[in-house]
C-alpha positions as CSV (number, residue, x, y, z in Angstrom):
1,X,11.8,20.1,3.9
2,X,15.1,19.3,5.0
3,X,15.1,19.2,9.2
4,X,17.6,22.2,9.2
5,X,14.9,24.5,8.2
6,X,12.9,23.0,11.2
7,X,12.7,26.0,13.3
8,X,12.9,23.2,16.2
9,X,16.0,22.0,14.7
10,X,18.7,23.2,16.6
11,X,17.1,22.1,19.8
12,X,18.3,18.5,18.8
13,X,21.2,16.4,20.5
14,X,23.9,15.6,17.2
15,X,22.9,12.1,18.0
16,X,19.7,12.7,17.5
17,X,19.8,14.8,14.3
18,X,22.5,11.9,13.4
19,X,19.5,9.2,13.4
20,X,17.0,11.7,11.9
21,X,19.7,11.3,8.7
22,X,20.2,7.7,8.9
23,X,16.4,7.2,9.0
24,X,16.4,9.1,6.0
25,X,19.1,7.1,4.3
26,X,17.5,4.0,5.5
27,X,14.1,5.0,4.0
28,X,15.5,6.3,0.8
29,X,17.0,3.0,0.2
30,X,14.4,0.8,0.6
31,X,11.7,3.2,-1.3
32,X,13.2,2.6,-5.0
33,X,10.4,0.5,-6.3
34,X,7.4,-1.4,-5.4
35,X,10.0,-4.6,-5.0
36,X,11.7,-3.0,-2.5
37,X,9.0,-1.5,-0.7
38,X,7.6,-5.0,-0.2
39,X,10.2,-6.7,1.0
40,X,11.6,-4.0,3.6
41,X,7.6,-4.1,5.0
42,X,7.8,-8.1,5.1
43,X,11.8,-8.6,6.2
44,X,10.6,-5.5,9.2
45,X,7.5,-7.3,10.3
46,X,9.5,-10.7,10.4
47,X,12.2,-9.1,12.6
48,X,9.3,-7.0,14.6
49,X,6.0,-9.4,15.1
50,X,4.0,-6.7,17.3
51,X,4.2,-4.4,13.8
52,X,1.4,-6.5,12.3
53,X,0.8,-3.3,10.1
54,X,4.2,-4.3,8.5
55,X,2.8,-7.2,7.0
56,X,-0.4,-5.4,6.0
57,X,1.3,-3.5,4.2
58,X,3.4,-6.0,2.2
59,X,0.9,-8.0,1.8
60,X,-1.4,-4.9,-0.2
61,X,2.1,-3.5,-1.7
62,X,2.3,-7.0,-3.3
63,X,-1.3,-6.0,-5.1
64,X,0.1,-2.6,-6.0
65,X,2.5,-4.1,-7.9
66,X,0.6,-6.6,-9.1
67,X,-2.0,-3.4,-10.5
68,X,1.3,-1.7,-12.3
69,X,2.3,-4.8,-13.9
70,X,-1.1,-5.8,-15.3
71,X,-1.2,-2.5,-17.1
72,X,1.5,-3.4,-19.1
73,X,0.2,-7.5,-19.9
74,X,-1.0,-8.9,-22.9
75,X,-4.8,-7.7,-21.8
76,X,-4.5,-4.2,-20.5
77,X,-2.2,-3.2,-23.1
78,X,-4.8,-4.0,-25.9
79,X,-7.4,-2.3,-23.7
80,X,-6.0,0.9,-22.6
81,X,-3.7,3.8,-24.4
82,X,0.0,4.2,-23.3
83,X,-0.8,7.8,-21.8
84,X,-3.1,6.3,-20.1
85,X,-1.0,3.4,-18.7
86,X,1.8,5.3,-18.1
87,X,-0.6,7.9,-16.1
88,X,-2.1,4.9,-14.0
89,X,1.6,3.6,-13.5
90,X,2.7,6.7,-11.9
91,X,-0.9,7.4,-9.8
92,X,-0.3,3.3,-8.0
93,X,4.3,4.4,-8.3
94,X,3.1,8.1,-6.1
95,X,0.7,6.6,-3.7
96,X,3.0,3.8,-2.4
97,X,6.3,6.3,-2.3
98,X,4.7,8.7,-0.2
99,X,3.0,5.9,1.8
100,X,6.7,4.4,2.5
101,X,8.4,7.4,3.0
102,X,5.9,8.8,5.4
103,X,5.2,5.1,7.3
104,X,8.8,3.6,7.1
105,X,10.6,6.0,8.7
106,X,8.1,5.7,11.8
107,X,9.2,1.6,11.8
108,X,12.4,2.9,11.7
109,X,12.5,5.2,14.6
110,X,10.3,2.4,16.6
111,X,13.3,-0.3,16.0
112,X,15.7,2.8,17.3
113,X,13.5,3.2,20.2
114,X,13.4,-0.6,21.1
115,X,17.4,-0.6,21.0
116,X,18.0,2.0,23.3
117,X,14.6,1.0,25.6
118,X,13.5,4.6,25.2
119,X,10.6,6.2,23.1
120,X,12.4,9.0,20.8
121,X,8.8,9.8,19.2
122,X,9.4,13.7,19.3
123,X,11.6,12.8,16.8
124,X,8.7,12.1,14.1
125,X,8.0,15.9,13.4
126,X,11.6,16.1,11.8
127,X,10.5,12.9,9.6
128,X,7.1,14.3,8.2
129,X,4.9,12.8,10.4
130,X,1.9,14.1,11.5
131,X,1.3,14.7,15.1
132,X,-1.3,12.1,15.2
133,X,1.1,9.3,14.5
134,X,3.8,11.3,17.5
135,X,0.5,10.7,20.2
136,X,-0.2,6.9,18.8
137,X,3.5,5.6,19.1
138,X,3.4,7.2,22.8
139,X,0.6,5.3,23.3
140,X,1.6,1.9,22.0
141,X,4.6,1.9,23.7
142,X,2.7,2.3,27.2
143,X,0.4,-0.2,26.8
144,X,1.0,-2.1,23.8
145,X,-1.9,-2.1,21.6
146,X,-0.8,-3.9,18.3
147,X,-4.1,-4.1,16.8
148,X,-4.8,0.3,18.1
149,X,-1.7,1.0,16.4
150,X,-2.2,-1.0,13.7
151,X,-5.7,1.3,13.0
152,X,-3.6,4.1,13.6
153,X,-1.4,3.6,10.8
154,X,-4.0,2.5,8.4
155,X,-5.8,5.8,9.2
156,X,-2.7,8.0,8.9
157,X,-1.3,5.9,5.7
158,X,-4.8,6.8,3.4
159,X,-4.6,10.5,5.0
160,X,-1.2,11.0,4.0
161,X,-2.1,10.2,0.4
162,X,-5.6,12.1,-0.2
163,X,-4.5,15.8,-0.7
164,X,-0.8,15.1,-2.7
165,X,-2.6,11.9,-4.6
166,X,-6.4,11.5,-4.1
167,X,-7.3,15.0,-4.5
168,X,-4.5,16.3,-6.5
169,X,-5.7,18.2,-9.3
170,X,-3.7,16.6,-12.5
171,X,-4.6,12.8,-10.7
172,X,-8.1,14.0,-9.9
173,X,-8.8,15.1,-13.9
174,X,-6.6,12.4,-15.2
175,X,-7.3,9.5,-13.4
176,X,-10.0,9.6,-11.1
177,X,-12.7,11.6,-12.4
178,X,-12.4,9.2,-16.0
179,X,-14.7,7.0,-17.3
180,X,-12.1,4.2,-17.1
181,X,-11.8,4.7,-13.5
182,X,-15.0,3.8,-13.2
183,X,-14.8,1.0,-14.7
184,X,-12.9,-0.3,-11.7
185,X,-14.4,-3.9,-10.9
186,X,-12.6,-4.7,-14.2
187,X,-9.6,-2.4,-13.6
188,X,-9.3,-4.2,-10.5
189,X,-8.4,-0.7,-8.7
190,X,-10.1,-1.5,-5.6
191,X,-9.9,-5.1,-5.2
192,X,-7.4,-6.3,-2.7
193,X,-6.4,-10.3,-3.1
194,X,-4.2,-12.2,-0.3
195,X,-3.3,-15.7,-2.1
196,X,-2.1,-19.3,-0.7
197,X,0.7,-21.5,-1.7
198,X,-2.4,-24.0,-2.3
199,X,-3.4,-21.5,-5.4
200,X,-6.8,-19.8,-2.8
201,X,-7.2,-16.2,-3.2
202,X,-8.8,-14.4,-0.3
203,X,-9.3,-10.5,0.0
204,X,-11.8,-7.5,0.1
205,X,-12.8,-4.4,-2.5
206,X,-14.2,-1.3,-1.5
207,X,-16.9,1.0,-3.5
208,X,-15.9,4.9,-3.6
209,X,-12.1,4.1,-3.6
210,X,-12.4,8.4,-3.0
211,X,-13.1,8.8,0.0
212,X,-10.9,8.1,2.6
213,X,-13.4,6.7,5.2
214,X,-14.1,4.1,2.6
215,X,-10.5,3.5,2.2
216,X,-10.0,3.4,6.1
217,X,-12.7,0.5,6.5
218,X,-11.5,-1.6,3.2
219,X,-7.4,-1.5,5.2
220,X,-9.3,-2.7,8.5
221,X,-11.4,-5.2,6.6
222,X,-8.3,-6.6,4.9
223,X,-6.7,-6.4,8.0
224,X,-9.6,-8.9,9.7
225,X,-9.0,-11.4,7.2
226,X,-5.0,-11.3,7.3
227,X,-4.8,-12.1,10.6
228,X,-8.0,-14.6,10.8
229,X,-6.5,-17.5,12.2
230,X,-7.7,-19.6,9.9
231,X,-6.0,-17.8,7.3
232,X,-2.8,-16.4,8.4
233,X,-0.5,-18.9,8.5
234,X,-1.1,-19.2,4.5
235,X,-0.7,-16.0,4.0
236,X,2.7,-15.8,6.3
237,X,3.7,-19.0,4.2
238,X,3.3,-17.6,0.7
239,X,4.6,-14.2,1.7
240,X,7.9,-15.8,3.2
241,X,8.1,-18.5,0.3
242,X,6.9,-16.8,-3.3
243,X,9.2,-14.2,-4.8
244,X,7.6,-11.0,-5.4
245,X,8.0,-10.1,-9.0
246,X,5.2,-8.0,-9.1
247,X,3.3,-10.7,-12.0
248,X,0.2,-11.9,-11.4
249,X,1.9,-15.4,-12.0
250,X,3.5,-15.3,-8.8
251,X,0.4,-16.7,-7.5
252,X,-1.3,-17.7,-10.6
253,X,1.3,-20.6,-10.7
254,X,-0.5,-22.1,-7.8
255,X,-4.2,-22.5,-9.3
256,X,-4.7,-26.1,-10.2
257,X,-5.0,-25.6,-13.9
258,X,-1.7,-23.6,-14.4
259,X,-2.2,-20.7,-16.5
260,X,1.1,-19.0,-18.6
261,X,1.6,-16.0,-17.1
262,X,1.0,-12.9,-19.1
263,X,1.7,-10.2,-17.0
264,X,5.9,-9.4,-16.8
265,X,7.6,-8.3,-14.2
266,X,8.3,-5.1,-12.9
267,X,11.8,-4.7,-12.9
268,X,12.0,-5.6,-16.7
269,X,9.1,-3.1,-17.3
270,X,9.2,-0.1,-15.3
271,X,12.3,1.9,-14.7
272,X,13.3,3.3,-11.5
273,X,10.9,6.8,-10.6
274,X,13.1,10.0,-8.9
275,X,10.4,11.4,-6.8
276,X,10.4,14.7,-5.2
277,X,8.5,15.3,-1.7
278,X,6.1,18.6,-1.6
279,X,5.6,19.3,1.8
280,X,2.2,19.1,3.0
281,X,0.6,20.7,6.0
282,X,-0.7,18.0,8.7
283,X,-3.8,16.3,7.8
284,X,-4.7,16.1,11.6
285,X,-4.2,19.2,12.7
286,X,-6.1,20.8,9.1
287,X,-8.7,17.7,9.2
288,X,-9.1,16.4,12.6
289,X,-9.6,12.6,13.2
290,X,-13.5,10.6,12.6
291,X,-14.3,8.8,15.9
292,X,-15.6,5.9,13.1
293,X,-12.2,5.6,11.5
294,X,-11.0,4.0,15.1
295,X,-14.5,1.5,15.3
296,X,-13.6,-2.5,14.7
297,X,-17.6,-3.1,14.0
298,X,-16.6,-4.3,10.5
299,X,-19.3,-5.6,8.0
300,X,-17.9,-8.0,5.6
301,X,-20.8,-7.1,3.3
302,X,-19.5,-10.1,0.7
303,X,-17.6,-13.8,0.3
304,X,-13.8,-13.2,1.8
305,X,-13.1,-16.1,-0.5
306,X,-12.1,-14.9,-4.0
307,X,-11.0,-17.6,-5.7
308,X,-13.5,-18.6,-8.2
309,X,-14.7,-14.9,-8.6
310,X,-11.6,-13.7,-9.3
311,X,-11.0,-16.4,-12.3
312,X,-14.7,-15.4,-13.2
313,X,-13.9,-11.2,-13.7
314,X,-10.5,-12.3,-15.4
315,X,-12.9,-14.3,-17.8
316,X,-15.2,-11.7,-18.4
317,X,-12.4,-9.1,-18.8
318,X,-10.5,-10.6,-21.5
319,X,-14.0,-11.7,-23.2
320,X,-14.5,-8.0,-23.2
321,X,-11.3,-7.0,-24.5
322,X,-11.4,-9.3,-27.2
323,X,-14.8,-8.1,-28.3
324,X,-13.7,-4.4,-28.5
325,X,-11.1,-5.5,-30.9
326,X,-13.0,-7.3,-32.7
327,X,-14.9,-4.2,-33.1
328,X,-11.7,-1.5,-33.4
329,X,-9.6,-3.4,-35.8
330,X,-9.0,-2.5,-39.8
C-alpha cells in the first residue's frame, strides 16, 4: 500500500512524507538480490555498532545465499528436479525480500532519527511495520538495549515471514509439506554456519523449521554464538574480508585441504526477481507476542563447532547422491 492511501497520511509534515519516499528508494535499492541484501546489513552495522542485529542478519543472509546457490551445484542439481529448484530458489529469494523490505527500512528511519537527535518512530506505520517494532524502537532509544532490541527484531523478522511465506498455501503444498523438505539435515534448510578466515565453521540448526517459536530460539541461539567473544572477532574478520559470492567456496577456500568449489555464484545463476508486496494485516495486533520469544535462557542442546560435522554431512550427501544415480541411470 502506497502511504497516500494511509488514511493517517495527510497528517504528515512534506518532510516527513519526503523521507517516508526516500526510505523507500533507499530500501528498494539495496533489496535486488541476496548480494545486495548482505552487504547493505554488513556496510549498516559497520557504520551503526549498537545494530548488532545488522550483522546478524548478514551474517544468516550469507547462508541464504549460500542455500540458493547449492541448489544449482554440481550435487543438488543431480539430486533434485528444476521445478523443484527453481520452487526452493524463490521460497529462500521471498523470505529474505520481505525480511529486508520490512527490517531495512526500520535501520533506515533509526539512522534518520540519530541525524536529527529525535525518534521519528511514528513514522514506521507508513513503512509496513508492525506496531510492535513502533513500541521497541521507542524503547531502545530511551534506554539503549542493544541486545532487547536485537530480540525484538529477530521476533518481528520470522513473524513477518510466517503468513505471506511459512504458511502460504502454494509454499505450504509445494515446499514445506514435501518429502524433500523433510529431508532437511541433508538439504541443509535449517542449518545456520558462521565460518573463519582460519577455514572453522561455527553455527546452530533448529528442528520444526515451522514454527515460529522454533525459529525465534534458533535466531537467538545464533545470535549467542555471534557475538561470543571468543568468536566474534572471526566472524567480524571474515565478514569484512571474504567477498560474498553467494558459493559455498567463499569459505570452503579456507579449509586446510582446499576443495574446488562446486557451487557458482549467484549473480551468474540467478536473475534479478521483481517482487510485488501484498499487504498483510499486523502479526501483533492479529497474534499477540509469547512472553518465551523475549527469554535469553538458551539451551545449546549440541556442539557450536561445525567444522568436522559439516565436512561429514557433505560426505554423506554426495555418497547418497551418487548412489541414487547409480540406481536411476539407463
Amino acid at each position: 500500500m502506497s502511504i497516500t492511501q494511509n488514511p493517517q497520511f495527510h497528517q504528515l509534515l512534506d518532510h516527513e512524507t519526503e523521507l517516508i519516499e526516500r526510505i523507500r528508494l533507499q530500501t528498494d535499492e539495496n533489496n535486488l538480490d541476496n548480494i545486495s541484501r548482505t552487504s547493505a546489513y554488513l556496510d549498516f552495522y559497520l557504520e551503526y555498532p549498537e545494530m548488532i542485529w545488522a550483522f546478524l542478519a548478514s551474517m544468516v543472509s550469507r547462508n541464504g545465499g549460500y542455500n540458493m546457490c547449492d541448489l544449482e551445484g554440481d550435487w543438488f542439481s543431480k539430486f533434485l528436479d528444476p521445478p523443484i529448484r527453481k520452487r526452493l530458489f524463490l521460497t529462500y529469494e521471498r523470505a529474505n525480500w520481505l525480511i529486508f523490505r520490512d527490517a531495512y527500512s526500520q535501520l533506515l528511519l533509526y539512522s534518520y532519527s540519530t541525524k536529527k537527535s529525535l525518534p521519528m518512530f511514528h513514522l514506521l506505520k507508513f513503512l509496513d511495520v508492525s506496531t510492535f517494532m513502533e513500541k521497541e524502537w521507542k524503547v531502545f532509544w530511551e534506554h539503549g538495549d542493544k541486545k532487547r532490541l536485537m530480540t525484538a527484531l529477530i521476533i518481528n523478522e520470522q513473524n513477518v515471514i510466517h503468513n505471506p511465506v511459512i504458511q502460504h498455501p502454494i509454499y505450504k503444498k509445494r515446499v514445506f509439506n514435501t518429502m524433500m523438505f523433510s529431508f532437511e539435515d541433508h538439504l541443509h534448510f535449517s542449518t545456520v554456519l558462521f565460518p573463519t578466515c582460519e577455514g572453522e565453521l561455527y553455527g546452530a540448526s533448529v528442528n520444526g523449521f515451522k514454527s515460529v517459536s522454533k525459529r525465534i530460539n534458533l535466531g537467538k541461539r545464533l545470535a549467542s554464538i555471534l557475538f561470543d567473544q571468543r568468536y566474534y572477532p572471526l566472524f567480524l574478520e571474515f565478514a569484512i574480508h571474504t567477498e560474498h559470492t553467494a558459493s559455498r567456496h567463499d569459505y570452503e577456500q579456507y579449509f586446510v585441504n582446499q576443495k574446488k568449489r562446486d557451487t557458482p555464484f549467484l549473480r551468474c545463476t540467478y536473475p534479478i526477481i521483481q517482487h510485488h508486496f501484498h499487504r498483510q494485516g499486523d502479526w501483533y495486533k492479529e497474534r499477540g507476542l509469547r512472553k518465551k520469544w523475549f527469554s535469553q535462557d538458551l539451551n545449546h542442546r549440541h556442539p557450536v563447532h561445525l567444522t568436522q560435522w559439516y565436512k561429514k554431512k557433505q560426505k554423506q550427501l554426495h555418497a547418497m547422491i551418487s548412489m541414487k544415480e547409480l540406481f536411476t541411470s539407463d
